[in-house]
C-alpha positions as CSV (number, residue, x, y, z in Angstrom):
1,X,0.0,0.0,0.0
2,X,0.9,3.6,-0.4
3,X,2.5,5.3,2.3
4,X,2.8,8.2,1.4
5,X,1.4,10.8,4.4
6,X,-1.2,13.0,1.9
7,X,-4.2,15.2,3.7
8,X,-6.7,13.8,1.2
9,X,-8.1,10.5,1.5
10,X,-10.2,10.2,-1.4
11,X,-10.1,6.6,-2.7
12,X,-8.8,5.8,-5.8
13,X,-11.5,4.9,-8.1
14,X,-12.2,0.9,-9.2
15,X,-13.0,0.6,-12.7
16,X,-12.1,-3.3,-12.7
17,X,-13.3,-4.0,-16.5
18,X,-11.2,-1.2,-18.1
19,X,-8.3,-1.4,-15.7
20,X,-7.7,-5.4,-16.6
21,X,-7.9,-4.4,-20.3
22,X,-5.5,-2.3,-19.7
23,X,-2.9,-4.9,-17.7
24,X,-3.1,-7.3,-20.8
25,X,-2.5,-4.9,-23.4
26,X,1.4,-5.8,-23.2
27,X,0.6,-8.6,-25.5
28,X,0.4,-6.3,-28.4
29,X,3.9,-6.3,-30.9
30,X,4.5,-2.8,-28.8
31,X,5.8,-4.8,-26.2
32,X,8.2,-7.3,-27.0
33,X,9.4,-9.9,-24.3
34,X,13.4,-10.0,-23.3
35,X,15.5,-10.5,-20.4
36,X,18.1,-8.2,-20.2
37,X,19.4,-6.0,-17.4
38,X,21.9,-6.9,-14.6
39,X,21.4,-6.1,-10.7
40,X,23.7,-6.1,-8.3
41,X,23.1,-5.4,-4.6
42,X,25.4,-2.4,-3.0
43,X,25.9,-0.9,0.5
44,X,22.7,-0.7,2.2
45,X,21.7,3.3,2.9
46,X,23.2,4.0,6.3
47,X,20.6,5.6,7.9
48,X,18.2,2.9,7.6
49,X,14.7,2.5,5.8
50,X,13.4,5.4,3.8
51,X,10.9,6.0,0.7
52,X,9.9,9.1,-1.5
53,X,13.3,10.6,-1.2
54,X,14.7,13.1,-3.6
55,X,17.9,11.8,-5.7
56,X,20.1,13.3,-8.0
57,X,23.5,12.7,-9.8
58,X,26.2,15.3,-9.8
59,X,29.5,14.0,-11.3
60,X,29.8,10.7,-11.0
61,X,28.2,10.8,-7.6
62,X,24.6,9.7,-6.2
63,X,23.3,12.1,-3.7
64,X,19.8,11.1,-1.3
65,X,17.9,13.7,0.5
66,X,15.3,14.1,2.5
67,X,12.2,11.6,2.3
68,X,10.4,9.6,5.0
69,X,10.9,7.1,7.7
70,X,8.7,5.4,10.3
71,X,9.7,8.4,12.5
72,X,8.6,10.9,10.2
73,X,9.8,13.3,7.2
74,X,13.5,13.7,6.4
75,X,15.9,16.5,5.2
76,X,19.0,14.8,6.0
77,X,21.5,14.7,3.0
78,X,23.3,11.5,1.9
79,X,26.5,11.1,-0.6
80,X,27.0,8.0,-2.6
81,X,30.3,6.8,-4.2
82,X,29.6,3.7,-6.6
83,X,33.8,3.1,-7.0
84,X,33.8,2.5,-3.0
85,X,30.8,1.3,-2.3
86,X,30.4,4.1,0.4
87,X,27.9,6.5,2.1
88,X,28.9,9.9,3.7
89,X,26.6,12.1,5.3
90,X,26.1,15.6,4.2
91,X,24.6,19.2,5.5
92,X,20.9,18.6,5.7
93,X,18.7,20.3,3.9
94,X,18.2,24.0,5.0
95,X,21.7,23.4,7.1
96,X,21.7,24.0,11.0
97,X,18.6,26.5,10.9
98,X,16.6,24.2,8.9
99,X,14.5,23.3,11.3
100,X,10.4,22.4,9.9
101,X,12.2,21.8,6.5
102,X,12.0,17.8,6.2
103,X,9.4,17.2,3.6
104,X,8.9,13.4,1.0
105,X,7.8,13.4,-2.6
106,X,9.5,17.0,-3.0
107,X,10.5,17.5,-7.2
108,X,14.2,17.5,-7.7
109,X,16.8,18.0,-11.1
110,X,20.5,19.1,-11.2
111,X,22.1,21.2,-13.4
112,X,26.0,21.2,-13.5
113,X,27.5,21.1,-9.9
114,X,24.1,22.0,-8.4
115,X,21.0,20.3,-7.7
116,X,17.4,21.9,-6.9
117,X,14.6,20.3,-4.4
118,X,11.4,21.5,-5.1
119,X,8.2,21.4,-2.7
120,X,7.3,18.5,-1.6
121,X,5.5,17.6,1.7
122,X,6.2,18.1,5.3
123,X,4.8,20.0,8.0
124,X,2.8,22.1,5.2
125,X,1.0,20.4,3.1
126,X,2.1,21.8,-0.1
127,X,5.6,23.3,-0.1
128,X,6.3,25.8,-2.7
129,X,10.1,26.2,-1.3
130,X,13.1,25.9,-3.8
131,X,16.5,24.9,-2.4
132,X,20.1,24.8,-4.2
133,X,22.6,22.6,-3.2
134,X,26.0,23.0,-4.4
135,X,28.0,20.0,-3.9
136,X,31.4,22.0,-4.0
137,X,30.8,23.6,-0.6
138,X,28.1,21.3,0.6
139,X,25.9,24.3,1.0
140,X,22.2,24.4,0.9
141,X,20.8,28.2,-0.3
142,X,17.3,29.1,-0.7
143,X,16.5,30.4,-4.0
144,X,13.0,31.5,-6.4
145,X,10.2,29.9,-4.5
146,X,8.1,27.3,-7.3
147,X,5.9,30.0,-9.0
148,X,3.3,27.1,-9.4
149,X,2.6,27.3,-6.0
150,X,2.3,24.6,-3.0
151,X,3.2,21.2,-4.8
152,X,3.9,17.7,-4.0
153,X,4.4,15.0,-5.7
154,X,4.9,16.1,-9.7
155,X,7.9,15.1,-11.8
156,X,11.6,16.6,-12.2
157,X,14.4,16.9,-15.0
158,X,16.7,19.0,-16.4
159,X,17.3,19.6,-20.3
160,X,20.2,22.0,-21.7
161,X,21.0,23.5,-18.4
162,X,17.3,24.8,-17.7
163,X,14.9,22.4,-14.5
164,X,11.8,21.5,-15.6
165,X,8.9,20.6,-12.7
166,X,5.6,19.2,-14.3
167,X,2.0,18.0,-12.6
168,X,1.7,17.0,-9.0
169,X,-0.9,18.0,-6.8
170,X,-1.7,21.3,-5.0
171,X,-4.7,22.3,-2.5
172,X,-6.5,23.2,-5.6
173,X,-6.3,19.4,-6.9
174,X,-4.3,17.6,-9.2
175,X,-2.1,19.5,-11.9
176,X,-1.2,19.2,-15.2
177,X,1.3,22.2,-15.9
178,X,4.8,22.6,-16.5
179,X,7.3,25.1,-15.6
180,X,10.6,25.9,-16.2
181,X,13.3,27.1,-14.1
182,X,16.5,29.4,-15.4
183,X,19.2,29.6,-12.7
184,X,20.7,32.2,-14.4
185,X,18.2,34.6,-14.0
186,X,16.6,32.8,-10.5
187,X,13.3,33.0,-12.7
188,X,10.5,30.3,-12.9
189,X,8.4,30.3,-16.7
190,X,5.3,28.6,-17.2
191,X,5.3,26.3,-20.3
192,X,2.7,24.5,-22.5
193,X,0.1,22.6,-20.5
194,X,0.8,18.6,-20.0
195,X,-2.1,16.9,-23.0
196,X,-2.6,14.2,-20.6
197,X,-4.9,14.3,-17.1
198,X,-3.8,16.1,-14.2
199,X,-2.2,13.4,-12.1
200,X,0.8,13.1,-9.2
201,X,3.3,10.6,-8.7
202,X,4.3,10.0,-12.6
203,X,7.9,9.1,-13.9
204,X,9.8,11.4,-15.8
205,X,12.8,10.8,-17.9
206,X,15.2,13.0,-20.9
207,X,16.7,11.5,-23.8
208,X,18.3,13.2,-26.4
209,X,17.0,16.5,-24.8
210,X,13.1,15.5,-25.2
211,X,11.5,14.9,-21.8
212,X,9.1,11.9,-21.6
213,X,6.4,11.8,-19.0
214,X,4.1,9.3,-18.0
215,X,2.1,6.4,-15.6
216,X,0.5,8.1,-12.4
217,X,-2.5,8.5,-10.5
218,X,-5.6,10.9,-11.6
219,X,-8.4,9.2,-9.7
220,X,-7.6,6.2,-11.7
221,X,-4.1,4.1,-12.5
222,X,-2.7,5.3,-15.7
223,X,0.2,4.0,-18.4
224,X,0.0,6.7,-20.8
225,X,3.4,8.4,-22.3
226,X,4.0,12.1,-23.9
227,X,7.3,13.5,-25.0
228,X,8.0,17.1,-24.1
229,X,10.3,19.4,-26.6
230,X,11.6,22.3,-24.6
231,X,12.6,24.1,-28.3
232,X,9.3,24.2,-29.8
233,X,7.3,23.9,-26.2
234,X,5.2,20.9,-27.5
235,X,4.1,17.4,-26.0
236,X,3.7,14.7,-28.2
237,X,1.9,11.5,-27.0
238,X,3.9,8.3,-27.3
239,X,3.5,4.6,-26.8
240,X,1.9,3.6,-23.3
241,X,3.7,2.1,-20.7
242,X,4.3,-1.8,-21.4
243,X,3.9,-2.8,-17.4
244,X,0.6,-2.2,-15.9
245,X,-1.1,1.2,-14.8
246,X,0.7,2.2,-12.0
247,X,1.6,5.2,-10.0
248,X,4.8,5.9,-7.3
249,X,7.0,4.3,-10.2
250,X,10.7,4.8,-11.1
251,X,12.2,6.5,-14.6
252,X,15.8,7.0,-15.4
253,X,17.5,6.9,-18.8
254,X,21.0,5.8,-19.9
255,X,22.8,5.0,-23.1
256,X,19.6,6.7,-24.6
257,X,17.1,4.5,-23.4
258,X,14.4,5.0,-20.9
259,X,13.6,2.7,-18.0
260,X,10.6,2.4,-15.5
261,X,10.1,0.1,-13.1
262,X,7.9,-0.9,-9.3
263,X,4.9,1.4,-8.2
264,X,1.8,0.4,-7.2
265,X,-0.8,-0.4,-9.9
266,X,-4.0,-1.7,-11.3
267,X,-4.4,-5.2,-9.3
268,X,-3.7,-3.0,-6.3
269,X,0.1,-4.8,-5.9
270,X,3.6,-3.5,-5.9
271,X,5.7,-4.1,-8.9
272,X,9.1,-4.9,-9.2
273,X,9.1,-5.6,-12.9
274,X,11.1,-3.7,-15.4
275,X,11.2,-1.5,-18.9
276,X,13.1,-0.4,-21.7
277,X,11.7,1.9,-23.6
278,X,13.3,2.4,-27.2
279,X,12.5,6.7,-28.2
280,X,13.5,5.7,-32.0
281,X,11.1,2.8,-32.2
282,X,8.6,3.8,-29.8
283,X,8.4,0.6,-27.8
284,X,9.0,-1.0,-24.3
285,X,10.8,-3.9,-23.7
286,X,10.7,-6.2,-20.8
287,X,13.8,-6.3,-18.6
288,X,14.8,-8.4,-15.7
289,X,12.8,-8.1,-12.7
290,X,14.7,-6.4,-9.6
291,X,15.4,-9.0,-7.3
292,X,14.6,-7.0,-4.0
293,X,10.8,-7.0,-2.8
294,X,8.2,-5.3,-5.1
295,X,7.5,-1.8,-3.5
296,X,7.2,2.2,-4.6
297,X,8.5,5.2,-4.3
298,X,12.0,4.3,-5.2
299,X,14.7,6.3,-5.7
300,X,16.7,6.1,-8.5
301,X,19.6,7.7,-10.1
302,X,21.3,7.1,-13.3
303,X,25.6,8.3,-13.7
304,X,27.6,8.9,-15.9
305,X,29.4,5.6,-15.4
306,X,26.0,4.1,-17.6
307,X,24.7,2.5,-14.6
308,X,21.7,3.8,-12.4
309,X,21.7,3.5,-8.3
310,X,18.6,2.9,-6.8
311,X,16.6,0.9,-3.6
312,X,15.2,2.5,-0.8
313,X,11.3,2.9,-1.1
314,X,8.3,1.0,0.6
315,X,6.4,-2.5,0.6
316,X,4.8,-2.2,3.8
317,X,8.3,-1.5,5.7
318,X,10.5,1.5,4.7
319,X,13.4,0.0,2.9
320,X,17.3,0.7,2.9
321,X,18.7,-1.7,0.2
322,X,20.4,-0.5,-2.7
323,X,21.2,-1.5,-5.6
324,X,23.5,-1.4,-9.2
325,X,21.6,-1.8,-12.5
326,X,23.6,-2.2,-15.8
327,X,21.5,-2.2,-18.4
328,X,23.8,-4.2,-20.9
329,X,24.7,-7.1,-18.6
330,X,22.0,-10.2,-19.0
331,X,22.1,-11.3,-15.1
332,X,21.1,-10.4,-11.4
333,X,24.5,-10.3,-9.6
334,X,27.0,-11.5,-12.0
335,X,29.3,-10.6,-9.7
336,X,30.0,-13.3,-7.3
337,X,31.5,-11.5,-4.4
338,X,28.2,-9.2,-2.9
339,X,27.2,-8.2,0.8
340,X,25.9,-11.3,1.2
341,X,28.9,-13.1,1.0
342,X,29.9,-12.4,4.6
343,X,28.4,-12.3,8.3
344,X,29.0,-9.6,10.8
345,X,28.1,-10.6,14.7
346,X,26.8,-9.4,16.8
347,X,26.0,-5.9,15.8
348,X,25.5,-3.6,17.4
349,X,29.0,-4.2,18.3
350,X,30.1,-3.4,22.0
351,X,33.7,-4.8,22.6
352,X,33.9,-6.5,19.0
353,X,32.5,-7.9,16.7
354,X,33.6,-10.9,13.9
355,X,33.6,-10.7,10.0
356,X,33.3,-14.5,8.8
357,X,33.5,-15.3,5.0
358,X,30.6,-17.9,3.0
359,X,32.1,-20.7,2.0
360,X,33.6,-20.0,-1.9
361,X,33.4,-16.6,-1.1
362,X,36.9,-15.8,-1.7
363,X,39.9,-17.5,-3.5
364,X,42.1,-19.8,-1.5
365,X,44.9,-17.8,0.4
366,X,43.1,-14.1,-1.7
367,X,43.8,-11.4,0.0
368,X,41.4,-9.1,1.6
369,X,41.5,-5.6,2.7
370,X,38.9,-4.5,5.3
371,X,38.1,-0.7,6.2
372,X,36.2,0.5,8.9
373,X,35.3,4.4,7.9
374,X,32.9,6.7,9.5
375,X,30.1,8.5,7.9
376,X,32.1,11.3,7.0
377,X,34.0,9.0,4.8
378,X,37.2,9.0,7.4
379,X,39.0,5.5,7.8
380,X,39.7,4.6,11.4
381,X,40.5,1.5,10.9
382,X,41.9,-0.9,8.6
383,X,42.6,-5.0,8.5
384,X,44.2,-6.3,6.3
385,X,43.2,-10.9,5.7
386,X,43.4,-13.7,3.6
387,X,39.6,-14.6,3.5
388,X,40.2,-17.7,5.2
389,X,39.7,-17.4,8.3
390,X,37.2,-15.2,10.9
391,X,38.2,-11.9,11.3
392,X,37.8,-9.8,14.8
393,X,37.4,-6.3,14.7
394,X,38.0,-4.7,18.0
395,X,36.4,-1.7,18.8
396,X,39.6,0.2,19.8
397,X,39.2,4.2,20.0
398,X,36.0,3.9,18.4
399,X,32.9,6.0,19.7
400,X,29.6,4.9,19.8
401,X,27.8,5.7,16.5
402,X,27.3,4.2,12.7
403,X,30.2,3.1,10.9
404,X,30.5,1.4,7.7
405,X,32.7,-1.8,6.9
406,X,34.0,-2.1,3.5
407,X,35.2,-5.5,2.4
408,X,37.9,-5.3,-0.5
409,X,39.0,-8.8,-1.9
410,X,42.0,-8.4,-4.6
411,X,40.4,-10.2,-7.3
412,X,36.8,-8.7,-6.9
413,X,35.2,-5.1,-6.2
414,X,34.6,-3.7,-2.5
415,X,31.6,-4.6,-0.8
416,X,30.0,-3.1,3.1
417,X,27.4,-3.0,5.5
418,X,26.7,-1.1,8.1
419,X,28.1,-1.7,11.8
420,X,26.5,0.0,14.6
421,X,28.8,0.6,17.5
422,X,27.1,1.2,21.1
């Protein structure tokens, strides 16, 4: 079920004959069947469960912020390095004073070394704040409220250095504008209207500088796709969705494809199936399904490295896995060596606690470098193994807290989980 924490409770309306047409239309030649796609589990998100964050790339960086938690909204501000396989923690959004500034489903884009969070939810309703955060000086400055007013839950990107926030919902209802944003000039424009319905919690993704925009929730699940050209202003409508009707679903692109993937949909489930969606032939292909638990409100992020970074979301719990999608490999976990391939007990830790490696794990007599860093990225400890044995880490001079444990085997890449120390 959704979780999200809206005022409104109007129930989503059943229309069970014309939603199952719907679900079986991926049998048409639009939708082709494949299996493709390869997913590989990372460092689970330090902080612990979370779902309708905000995400963005900047460099070859993923960066999480705010979202909520079974304690509430979130404006805390996360850093994730794919080469280590490690989270830091940032400034929060709004920095020390931010107080009342934790907010979910908030619209996000970057654009160079910056990245914008737009409205979103929190202890308003509708937030119409805009916030810049440079990632040089790990600042956060306020900057040209959303001139569309109190919004939650609409759509994000960014195409030739301009941010782009589309539908959503407001205290007025549902919305199907869109509006650009110049940081040049610190100026929102409204642009043409969205040809669809007025609906929150779509996808949004940009290829080859054309925006496409679809699935969502207007009263009723929906699949449909439109393409937005920022040069001529104009939306084009494109092929639907090849998964079922579905809102709170995932879009990213890489190597100039599209993907969406989870949300909740038509048979009133979560989804963890996954699309391709070709802009040149208009079509969706079937990928292989994540491997986690179906959920939605996911966050995902695609980087330059032509892999996308996502996990987190909801399935009933709030959920802190994450995860590495290459789009060109044609298996879950092709790597062998994952976070799974070692214990770590007991944790929390209070005098020490012991590493053991699964059986095949490791390479006879391979060695194995083991770093203990905090969440501001800072090793305090290192070990050094041969993966054959158990390995003790002693707590030493460390101070109660969250640390993470990076696992390094020479012939493999680096692997960690968390380790709480009391």
């Amino acid at each position: 079920m959704e979780n999200l924490k809206f005022n409104d409770k109007k129930p989503l309306m059943k229309k069970a004959a014309t939603l199952f047409f719907a679900g079986i239309i991926s049998f048409s030649p639009l939708f082709m069947q494949a299996q493709m796609g390869g997913w590989t589990q990372r460092a689970s998100f330090p902080p612990g469960g979370r779902s309708a964050a905000a995400g963005f790339g900047l460099g070859s960086a993923a960066y999480i912020s705010c979202g909520i938690d079974s304690a509430g909204y979130k404006r805390s501000t996360w850093y994730y390095d794919p080469a280590a396989d490690l989270w830091s923690q940032l400034t929060s959004l709004g920095g020390i004073t931010g107080s009342g500034l934790s907010r979910d489903v908030a619209m996000c884009f970057s654009i160079g070394t910056n990245a914008f969070v737009v409205g979103g939810q929190g202890s308003i309703a509708y937030m119409s704040d805009t916030w810049k955060y440079d990632a040089v000086s790990d600042t956060w400055t306020q900057v040209q409220s959303f001139a569309g007013g109190g919004r939650r839950a609409g759509v994000g990107f960014t195409i030739n250095g301009k941010g782009y926030v589309a539908l959503g919902q407001s205290s007025t209802g549902l919305k199907n504008d869109t509006w650009e944003y110049n940081p040049g000039t610190n100026v929102w424009t409204q642009k043409a209207l969205y040809p669809g319905t007025a609906r929150r919690l779509a996808v949004a993704f940009v290829i080859n500088n054309i925006a496409y925009v679809g699935t969502g929730d207007d009263g009723v699940f929906k699949g449909d796709f439109y393409a937005y050209d920022p040069s001529a202003n104009t939306w084009s409508p494109k092929a639907a969705f090849g998964g079922t009707p579905r809102y709170g679903a995932t879009g990213f692109a890489l190597n100039n494809k599209g993907y969406v993937g989870f949300g909740y949909d038509n048979q009133l489930m979560n989804r963890k199936d996954f699309w391709e969606y070709d802009p040149v032939a208009d079509t969706w292909t079937q990928m292989n399904n994540f491997p986690g638990t179906a959920r939605s409100n996911v966050t995902a992020i695609a980087l330059p490295n032509n892999h996308a970074y996502m996990g987190l979301g909801y399935d009933s719990l709030y959920r802190e896995d994450w995860w590495d999608f290459d789009p060109l490999s044609t298996g879950i976990s092709e790597q062998t060596f994952s976070a799974n391939s070692f214990t770590l007990f007991p944790v929390p830790m209070t005098d020490h606690s012991t590493l053991q490696f699964d059986a095949q794990a490791v390479a006879q007599d391979e060695k194995v470098t083991i770093g203990i860093y905090d969440l501001a990225g800072n090793e305090v400890k290192e070990i050094m193994s041969n993966g054959n044995t158990p390995v003790t880490i002693g707590r030493g001079n460390m101070v109660p807290g969250v640390y993470i444990v990076s696992v390094q085997p020479e012939k493999s890449h680096a692997v960690s989980r968390r380790l709480v120390v009391q």
